[in-house]
C-alpha positions as CSV (number, residue, x, y, z in Angstrom):
1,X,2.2,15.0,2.5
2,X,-0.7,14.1,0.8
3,X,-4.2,13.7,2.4
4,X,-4.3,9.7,1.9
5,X,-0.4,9.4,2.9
6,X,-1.6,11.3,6.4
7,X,-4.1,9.6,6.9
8,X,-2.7,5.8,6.5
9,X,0.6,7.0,9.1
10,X,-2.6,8.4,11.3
11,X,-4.2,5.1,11.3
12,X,-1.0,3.2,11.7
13,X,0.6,5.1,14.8
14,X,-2.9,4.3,16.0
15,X,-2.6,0.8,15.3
16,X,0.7,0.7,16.5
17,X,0.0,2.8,20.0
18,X,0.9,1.4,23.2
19,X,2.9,-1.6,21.4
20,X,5.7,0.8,20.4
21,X,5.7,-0.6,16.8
22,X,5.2,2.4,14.7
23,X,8.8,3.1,14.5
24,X,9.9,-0.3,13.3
25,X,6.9,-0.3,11.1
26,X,8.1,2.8,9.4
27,X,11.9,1.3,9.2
28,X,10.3,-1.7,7.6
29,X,9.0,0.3,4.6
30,X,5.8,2.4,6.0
31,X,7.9,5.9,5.2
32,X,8.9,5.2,1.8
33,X,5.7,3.4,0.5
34,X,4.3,6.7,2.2
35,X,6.7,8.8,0.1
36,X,6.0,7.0,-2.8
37,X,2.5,7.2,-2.7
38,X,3.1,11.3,-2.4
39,X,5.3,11.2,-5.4
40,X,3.2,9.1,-7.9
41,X,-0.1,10.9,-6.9
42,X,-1.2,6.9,-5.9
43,X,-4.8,5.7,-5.1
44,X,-5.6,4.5,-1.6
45,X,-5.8,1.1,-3.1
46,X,-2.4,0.9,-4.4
47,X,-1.5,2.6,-0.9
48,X,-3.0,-0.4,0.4
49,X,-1.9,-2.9,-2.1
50,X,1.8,-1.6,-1.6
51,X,1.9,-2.0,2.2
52,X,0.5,-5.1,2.2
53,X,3.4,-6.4,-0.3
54,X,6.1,-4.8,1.1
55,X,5.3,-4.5,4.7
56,X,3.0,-7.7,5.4
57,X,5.1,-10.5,3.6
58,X,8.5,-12.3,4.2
59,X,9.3,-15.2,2.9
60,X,5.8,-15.5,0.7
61,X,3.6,-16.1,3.5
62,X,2.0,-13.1,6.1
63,X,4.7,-12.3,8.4
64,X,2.1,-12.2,11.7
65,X,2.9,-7.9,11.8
66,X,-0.5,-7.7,13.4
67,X,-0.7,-4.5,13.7
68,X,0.0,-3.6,9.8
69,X,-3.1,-5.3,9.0
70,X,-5.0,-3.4,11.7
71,X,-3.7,0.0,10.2
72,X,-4.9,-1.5,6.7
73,X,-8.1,-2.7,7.6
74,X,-8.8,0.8,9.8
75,X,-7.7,2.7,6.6
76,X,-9.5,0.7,4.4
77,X,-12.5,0.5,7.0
78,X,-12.0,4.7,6.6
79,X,-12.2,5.6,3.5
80,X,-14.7,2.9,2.1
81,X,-16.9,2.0,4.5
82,X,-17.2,-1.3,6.8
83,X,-17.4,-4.0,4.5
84,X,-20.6,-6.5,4.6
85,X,-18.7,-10.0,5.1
86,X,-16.1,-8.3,6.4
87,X,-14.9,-11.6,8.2
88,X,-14.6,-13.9,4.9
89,X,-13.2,-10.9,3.0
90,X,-9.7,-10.4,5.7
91,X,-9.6,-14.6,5.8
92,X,-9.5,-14.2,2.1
93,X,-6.8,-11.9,2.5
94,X,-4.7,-13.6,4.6
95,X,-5.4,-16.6,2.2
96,X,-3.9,-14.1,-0.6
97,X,-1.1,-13.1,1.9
98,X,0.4,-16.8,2.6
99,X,0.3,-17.6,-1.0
100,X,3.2,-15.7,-1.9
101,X,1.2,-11.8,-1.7
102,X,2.1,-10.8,-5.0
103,X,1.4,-7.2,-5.9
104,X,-1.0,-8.6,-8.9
105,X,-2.5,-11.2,-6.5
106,X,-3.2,-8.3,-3.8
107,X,-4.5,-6.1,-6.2
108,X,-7.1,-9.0,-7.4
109,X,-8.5,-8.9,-3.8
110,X,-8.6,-5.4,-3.7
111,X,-10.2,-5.0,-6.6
112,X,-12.8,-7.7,-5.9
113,X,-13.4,-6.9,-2.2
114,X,-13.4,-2.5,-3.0
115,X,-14.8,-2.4,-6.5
């Protein structure tokens, strides 16, 4: 397993501890997207992008998995650095999120918010 791959199932058991949702957040897409990422060499920010597509979304509107966005936001937090605005920048993600959270509009935030 990759560095980045070990590191986002790190920050998500953490996320997850003492709420017993790691398992069903691995079920609900966390191991492949995790395999995936191993396979195709990804970036953190297509790690990133991909969980928050496939994992933080039903229906085209945020699916209230708190914890998912607490292991992205502790990964992200990780390996870029606290963000300044960090506030506006996760209200513009959930914005992004309950708009539908297409991969291309997720990776528009990324790519504005982590240049």
């Amino acid at each position: 397993m990759s560095v980045l791959s070990q590191t986002f199932r790190r920050v998500a058991a953490q996320a997850c501890a003492g709420r017993n949702l790691f398992r069903e957040f691995m079920a609900a897409g966390l191991e492949d997207i995790l395999e995936e990422a191993d396979a195709n060499n990804w970036s953190a920010s297509e790690i990133v992008v991909q969980v928050l597509a496939r994992c933080c979304v039903e229906d085209g509107r945020f699916n209230n998995q708190q914890a998912r966005i607490l292991a992205v936001i502790t990964f992200l937090n990780e390996r870029y650095g606290r963000l300044q605005g960090e506030r506006q920048a996760f209200i513009d993600l959930l914005a992004v999120l309950n708009s539908g959270g297409s991969v291309g509009a997720i990776r528009g935030w990324m790519s504005a918010t982590y240049p």
